[in-house]
C-alpha positions as CSV (number, residue, x, y, z in Angstrom):
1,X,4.8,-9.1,-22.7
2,X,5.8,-10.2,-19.2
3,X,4.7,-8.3,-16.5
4,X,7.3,-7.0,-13.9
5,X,7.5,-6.5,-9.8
6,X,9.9,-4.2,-8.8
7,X,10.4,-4.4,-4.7
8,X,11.9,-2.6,-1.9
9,X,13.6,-4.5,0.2
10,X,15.2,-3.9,3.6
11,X,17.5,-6.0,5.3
12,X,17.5,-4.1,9.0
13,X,16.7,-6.6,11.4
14,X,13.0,-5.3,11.9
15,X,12.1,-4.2,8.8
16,X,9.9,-4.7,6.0
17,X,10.8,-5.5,2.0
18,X,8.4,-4.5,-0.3
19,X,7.7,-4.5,-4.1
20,X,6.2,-2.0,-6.4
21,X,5.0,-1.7,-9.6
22,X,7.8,-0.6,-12.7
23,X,6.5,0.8,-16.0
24,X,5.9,-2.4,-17.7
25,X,1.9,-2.6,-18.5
26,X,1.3,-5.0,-15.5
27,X,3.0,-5.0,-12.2
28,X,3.0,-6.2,-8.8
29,X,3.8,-4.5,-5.4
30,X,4.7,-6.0,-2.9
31,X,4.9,-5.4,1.1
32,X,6.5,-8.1,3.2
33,X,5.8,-8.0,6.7
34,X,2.3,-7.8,5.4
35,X,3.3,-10.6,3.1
36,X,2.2,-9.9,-0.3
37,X,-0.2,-8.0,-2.3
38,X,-2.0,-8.4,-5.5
39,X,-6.0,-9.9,-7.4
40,X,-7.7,-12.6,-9.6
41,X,-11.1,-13.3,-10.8
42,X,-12.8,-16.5,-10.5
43,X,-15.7,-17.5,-12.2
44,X,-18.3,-19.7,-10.2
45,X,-21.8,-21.0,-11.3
46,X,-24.3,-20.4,-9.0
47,X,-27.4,-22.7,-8.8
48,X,-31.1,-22.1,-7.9
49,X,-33.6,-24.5,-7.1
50,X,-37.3,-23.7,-6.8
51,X,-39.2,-23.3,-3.4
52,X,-43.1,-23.4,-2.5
53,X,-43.4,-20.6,0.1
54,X,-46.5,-19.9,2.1
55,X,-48.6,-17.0,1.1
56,X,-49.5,-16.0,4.6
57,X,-45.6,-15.4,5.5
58,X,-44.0,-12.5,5.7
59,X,-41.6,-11.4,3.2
60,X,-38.1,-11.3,4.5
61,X,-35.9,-8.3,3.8
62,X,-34.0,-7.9,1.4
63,X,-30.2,-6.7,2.0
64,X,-28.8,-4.4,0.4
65,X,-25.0,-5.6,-1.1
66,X,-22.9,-3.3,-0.3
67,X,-20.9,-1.6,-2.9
68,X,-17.1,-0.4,-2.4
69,X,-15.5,2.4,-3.0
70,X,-12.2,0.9,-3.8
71,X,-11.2,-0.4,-7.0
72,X,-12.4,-3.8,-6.1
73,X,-13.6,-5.2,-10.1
74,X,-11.6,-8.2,-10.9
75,X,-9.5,-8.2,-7.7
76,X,-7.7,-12.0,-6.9
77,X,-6.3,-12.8,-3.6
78,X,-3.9,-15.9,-3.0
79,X,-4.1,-17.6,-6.6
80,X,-0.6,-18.8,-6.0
81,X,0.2,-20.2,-2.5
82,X,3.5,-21.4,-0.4
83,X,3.0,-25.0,-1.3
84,X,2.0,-24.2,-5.3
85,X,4.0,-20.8,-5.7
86,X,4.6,-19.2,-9.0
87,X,8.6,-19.5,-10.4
88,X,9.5,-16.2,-11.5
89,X,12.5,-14.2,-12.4
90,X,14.9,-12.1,-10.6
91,X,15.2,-9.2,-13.5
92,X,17.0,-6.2,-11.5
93,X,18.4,-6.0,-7.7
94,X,20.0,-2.8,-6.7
95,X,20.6,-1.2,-4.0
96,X,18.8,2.4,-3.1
97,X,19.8,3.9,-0.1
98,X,23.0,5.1,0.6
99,X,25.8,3.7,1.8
100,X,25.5,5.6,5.2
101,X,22.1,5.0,5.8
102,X,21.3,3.1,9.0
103,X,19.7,0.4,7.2
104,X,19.6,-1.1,3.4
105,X,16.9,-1.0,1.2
106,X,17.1,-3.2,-2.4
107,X,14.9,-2.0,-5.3
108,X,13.9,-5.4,-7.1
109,X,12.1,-6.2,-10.4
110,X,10.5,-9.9,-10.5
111,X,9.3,-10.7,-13.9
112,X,5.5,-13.0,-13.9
113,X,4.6,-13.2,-17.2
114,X,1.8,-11.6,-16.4
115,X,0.8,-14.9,-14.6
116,X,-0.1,-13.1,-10.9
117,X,-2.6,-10.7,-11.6
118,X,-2.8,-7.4,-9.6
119,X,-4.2,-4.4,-8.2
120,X,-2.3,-1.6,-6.9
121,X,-2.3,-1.4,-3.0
122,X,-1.9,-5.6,-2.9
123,X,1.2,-7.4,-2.2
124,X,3.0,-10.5,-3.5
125,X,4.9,-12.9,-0.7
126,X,8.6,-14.5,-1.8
127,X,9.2,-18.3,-0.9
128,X,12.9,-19.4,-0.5
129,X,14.5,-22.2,-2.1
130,X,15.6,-25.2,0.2
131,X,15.1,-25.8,3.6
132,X,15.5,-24.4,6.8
133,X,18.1,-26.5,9.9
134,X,15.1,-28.7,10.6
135,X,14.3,-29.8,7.1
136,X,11.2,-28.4,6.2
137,X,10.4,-26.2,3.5
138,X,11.5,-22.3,4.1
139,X,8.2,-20.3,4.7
140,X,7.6,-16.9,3.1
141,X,10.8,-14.9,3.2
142,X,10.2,-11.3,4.8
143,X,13.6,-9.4,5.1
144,X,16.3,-11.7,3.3
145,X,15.9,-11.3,-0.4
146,X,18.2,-8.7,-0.7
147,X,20.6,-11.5,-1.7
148,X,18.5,-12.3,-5.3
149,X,20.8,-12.1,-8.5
150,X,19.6,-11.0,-11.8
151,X,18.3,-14.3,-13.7
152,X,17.2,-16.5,-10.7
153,X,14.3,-18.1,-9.6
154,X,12.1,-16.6,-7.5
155,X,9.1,-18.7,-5.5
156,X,6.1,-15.8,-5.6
157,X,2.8,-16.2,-3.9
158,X,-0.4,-14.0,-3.7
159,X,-1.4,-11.7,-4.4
160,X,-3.0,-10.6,-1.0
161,X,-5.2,-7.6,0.6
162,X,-7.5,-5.4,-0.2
163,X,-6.9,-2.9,3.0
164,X,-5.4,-0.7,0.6
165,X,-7.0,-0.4,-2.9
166,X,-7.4,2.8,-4.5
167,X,-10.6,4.4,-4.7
168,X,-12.5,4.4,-7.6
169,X,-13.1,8.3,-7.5
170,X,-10.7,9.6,-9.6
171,X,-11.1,13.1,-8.4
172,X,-10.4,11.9,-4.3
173,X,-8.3,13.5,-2.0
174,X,-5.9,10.4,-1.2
175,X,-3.9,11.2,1.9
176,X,-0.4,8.6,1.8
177,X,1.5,8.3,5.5
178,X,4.2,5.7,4.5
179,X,7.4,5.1,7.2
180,X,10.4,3.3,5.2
181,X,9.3,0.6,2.5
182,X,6.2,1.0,4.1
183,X,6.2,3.9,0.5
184,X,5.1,0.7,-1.6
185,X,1.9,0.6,-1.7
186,X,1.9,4.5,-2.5
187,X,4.6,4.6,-5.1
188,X,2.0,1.5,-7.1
189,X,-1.2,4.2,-6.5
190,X,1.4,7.4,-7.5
191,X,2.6,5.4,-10.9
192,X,-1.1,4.9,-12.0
193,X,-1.7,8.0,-11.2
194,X,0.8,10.0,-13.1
195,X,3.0,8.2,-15.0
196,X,0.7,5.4,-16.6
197,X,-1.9,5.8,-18.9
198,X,-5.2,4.2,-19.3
199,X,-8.0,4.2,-21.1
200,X,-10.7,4.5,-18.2
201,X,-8.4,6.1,-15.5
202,X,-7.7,9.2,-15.0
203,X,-6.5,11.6,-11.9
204,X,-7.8,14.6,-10.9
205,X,-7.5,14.6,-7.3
206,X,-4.9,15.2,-4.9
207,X,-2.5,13.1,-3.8
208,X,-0.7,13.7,-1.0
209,X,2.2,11.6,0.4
210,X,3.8,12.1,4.0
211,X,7.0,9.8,4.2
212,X,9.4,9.3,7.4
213,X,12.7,8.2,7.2
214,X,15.1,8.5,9.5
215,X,18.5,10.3,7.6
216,X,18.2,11.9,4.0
217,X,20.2,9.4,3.0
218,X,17.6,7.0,3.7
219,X,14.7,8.5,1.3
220,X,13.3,6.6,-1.4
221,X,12.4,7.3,-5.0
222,X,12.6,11.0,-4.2
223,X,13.5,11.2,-8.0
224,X,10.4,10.0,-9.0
225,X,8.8,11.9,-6.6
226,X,10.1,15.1,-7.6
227,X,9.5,13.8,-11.9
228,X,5.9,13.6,-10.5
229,X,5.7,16.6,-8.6
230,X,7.0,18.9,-11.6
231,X,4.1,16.5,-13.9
232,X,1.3,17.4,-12.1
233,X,2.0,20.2,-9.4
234,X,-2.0,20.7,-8.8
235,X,-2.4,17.0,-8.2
236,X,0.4,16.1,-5.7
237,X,2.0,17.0,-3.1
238,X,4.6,15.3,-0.8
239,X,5.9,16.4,2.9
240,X,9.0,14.3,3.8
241,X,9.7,13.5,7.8
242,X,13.6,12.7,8.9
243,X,13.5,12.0,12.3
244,X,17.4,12.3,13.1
245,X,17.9,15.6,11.3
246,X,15.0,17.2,11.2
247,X,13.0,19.0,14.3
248,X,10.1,21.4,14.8
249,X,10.0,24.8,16.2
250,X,9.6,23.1,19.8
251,X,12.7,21.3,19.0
252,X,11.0,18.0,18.8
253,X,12.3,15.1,16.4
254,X,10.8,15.0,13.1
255,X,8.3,12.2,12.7
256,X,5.2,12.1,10.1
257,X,2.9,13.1,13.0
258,X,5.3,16.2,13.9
259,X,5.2,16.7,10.3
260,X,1.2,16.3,9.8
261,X,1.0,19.2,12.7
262,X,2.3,21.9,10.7
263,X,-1.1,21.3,7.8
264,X,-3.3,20.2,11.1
265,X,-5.7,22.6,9.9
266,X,-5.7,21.6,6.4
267,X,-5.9,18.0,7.2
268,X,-9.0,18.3,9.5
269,X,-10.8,20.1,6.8
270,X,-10.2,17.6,4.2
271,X,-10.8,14.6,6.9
272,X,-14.2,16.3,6.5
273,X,-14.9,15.8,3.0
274,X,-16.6,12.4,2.0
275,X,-14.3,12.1,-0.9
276,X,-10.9,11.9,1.0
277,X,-9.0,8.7,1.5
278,X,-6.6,8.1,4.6
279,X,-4.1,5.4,3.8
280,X,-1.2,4.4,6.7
281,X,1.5,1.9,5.5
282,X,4.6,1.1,7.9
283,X,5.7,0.8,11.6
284,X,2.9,0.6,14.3
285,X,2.8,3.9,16.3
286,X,1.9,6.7,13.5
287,X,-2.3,6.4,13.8
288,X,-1.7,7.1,17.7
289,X,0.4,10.4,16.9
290,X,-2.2,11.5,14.3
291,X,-4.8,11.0,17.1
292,X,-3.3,13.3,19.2
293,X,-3.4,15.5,16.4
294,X,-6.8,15.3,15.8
295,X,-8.7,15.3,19.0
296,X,-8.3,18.8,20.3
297,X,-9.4,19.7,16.4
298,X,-12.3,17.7,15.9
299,X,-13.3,18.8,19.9
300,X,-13.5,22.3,19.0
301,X,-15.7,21.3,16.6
302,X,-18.4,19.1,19.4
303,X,-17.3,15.8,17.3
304,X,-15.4,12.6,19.3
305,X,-12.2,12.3,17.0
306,X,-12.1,8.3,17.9
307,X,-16.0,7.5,16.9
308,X,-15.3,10.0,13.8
309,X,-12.2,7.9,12.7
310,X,-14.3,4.4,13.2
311,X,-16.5,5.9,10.6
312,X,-14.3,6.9,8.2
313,X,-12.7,3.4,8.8
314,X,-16.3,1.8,8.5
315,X,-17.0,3.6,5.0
316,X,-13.3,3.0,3.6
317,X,-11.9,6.2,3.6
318,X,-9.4,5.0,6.9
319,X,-7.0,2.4,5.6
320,X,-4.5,1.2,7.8
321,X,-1.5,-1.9,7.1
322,X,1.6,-1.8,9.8
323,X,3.9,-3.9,11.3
């Protein structure tokens, strides 16, 4: 059966396209500013050759591999590259933002015949036919695929990353903070999670999504969203941020940080928990609003927020991808 890549893309001038997965059984997502995401195994021999070693030596230490939390088994990174891409198909563009949203976004499904493997969280990058003014080969196309018809080619490379892999836990507290098509990544963790079935995956957790857009009429999926909410109200939750029609009691715009202040109290407590998974996707600016969030709360508390977030980064439960 040939596995599908459905995309977001946006055609402002600064912002981002991405793909994620569709309900066919294997899928890619894909984030362009960040390129491309998505896995592959390789299988390599490994020799060993024999060495006399003096008795009167001292043993050296053994290290300890360490093991990750994320859903790393089997992940491939950059089978297909810019020079050797993979020729898929263009199965579904439409637009799905309004038509008085400040910016465009285009829903896309790339078929792959199940020929770029993948792992929710990676990305997938999109090479354009032809050349540029100078001659040379386009390189990997990050705003201006919105233009794809149904039935054409389509030059795919990748998969990439592994910033933002799942955990394996499936009871973990996964906190999503997505601005714009920066919601791919998430909407690939949220369809595993509630509207795919598998044999040795199932969620228990929480999920809980924080998304900023700027109008209402710029939300995505909220559809699915609310299908998912209604599924499973124990196991998600999602807050959304509209920064130009939205404000707080102060009369401040509504941002994802503004938005994260209201559960401040809530969020430190789970930030506490060695089982709960931070995960940031879109525009540069959000981790520096959650910051200010968090210091005063972690202070009270005699912990430096800054060290406490370099740890949770350190043992993967900080997970950060903007551009």
């Amino acid at each position: 059966m040939a596995a599908v890549t459905a995309a977001a893309v946006s055609l402002r001038a600064a912002t981002a396209a991405t793909s994620t997965p569709s309900s066919a059984p294997q899928h890619s997502h894909c984030s362009f500013p960040c390129a491309a995401r998505t896995t592959a195994v390789s299988r390599r021999s490994l020799s060993v050759r024999a060495q006399a070693v003096s008795t009167d030596a001292a043993a050296a230490p053994v290290k300890e591999k360490k093991v990750s939390k994320k859903q790393e088994e089997g992940v491939v990174t950059n089978k297909f590259r810019p020079k050797e891409p993979y020729v898929g198909k263009c199965l579904l563009n439409t637009k799905i933002t309004a038509d008085d949203a400040p910016g465009e976004t285009w829903h896309m499904v790339f078929s792959t015949e199940g020929e770029v493997p993948y792992k929710e969280g990676q990305s997938i990058g999109v090479v354009a036919d032809g050349e540029d003014k100078n001659g040379k080969p386009h390189k990997l196309r990050l705003y201006s695929t919105g233009d794809l018809k149904p039935g054409a080619d389509v030059n795919i490379t990748g998969p990439v990353g592994k910033e933002m892999l799942m955990p394996k836990d499936p009871n973990a507290t996964i906190i999503m903070l997505a601005t714009g098509t920066g919601i791919a990544p998430f909407r690939s963790f949220l369809w595993k999670m509630f509207f795919e079935k598998y044999e040795d995956y199932k969620f228990n957790g929480l999920a809980w999504l924080f998304l900023g857009v700027p109008t209402s009429s710029s939300l995505l999926y909220p559809e699915e969203f609310g299908k998912m909410k209604a599924k499973a109200p124990d196991n998600f939750r999602v807050d959304y941020a509209i920064s130009r029609e939205e404000t707080n009691a102060a009369g401040e715009k509504m941002y994802i940080q503004t938005r994260m202040a209201e559960y401040k109290d809530e969020l430190w407590e789970l930030l506490k928990k060695d089982n709960t998974y931070v995960y940031m996707c879109g525009l540069k600016g959000m981790e520096k609003g959650i910051d200010e969030i968090m210091l005063p709360l972690a202070a009270k508390e005699g912990i430096d927020w800054i060290e406490y977030r370099k740890q949770l980064k350190k043992s993967e439960q900080w997970n950060v991808e903007v551009y």
